[in-house]
C-alpha positions as CSV (number, residue, x, y, z in Angstrom):
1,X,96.4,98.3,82.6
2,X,98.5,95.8,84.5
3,X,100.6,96.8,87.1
4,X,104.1,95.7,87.2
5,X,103.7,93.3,90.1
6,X,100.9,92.0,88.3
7,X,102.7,91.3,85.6
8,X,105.5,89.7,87.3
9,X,103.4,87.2,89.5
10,X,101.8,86.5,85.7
11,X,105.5,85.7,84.0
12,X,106.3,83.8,87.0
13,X,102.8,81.7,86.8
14,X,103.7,81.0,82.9
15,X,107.1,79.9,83.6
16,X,106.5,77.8,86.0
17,X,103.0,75.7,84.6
18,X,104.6,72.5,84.7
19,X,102.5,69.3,85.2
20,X,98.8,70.2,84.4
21,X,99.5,73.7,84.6
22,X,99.7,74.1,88.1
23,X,102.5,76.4,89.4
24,X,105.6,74.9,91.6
25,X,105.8,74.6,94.8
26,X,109.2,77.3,94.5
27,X,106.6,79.6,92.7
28,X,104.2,79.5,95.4
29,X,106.5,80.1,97.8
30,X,107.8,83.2,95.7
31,X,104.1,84.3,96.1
32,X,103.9,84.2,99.7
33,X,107.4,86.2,100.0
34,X,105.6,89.0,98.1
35,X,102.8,88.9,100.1
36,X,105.5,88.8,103.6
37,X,107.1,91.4,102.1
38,X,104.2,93.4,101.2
39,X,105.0,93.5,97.6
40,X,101.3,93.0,97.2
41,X,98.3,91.5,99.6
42,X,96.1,88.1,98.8
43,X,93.8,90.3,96.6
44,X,96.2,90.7,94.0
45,X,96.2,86.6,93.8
46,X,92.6,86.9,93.4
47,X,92.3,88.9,90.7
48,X,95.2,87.2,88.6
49,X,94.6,83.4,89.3
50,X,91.2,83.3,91.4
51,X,90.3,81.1,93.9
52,X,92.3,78.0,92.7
53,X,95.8,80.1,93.2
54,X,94.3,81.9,96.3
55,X,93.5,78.4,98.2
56,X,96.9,77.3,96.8
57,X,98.3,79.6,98.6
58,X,97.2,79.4,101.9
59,X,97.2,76.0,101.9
60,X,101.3,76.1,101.3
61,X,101.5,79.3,103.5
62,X,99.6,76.5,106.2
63,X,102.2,73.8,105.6
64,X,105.4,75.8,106.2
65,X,104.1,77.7,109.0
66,X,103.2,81.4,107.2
67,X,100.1,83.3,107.4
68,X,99.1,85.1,104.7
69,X,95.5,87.1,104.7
């Protein structure tokens, strides 16, 4: 059974699959707000996109100055 944070980062991943299916940048940075906010930790991620969303991520978390473990 999905929790509802899981189920809200997997709405927001649907809604925003634009251009190959790759979430916006906006989304992303939704992502890390959870994660700041402790909503939910980097595992979560994991488990709902895998590695491709995970390195996502950190590699936007990187570029505006966030850490995000």
């Amino acid at each position: 059974m999905q929790t509802d944070i899981e189920q809200t980062i997997r709405r927001y991943l649907a809604a925003s699959a634009g251009t190959a299916n790759n979430p916006t940048d906006y989304t992303i940075r939704c992502f890390i707000g959870m994660i700041e906010g402790g909503e939910c930790d980097i595992g979560l991620f994991q488990k709902v996109g895998g590695d491709w969303l995970v390195e996502r991520i950190k590699e936007y978390a990187t570029e505006i100055g966030s850490i995000v473990e």
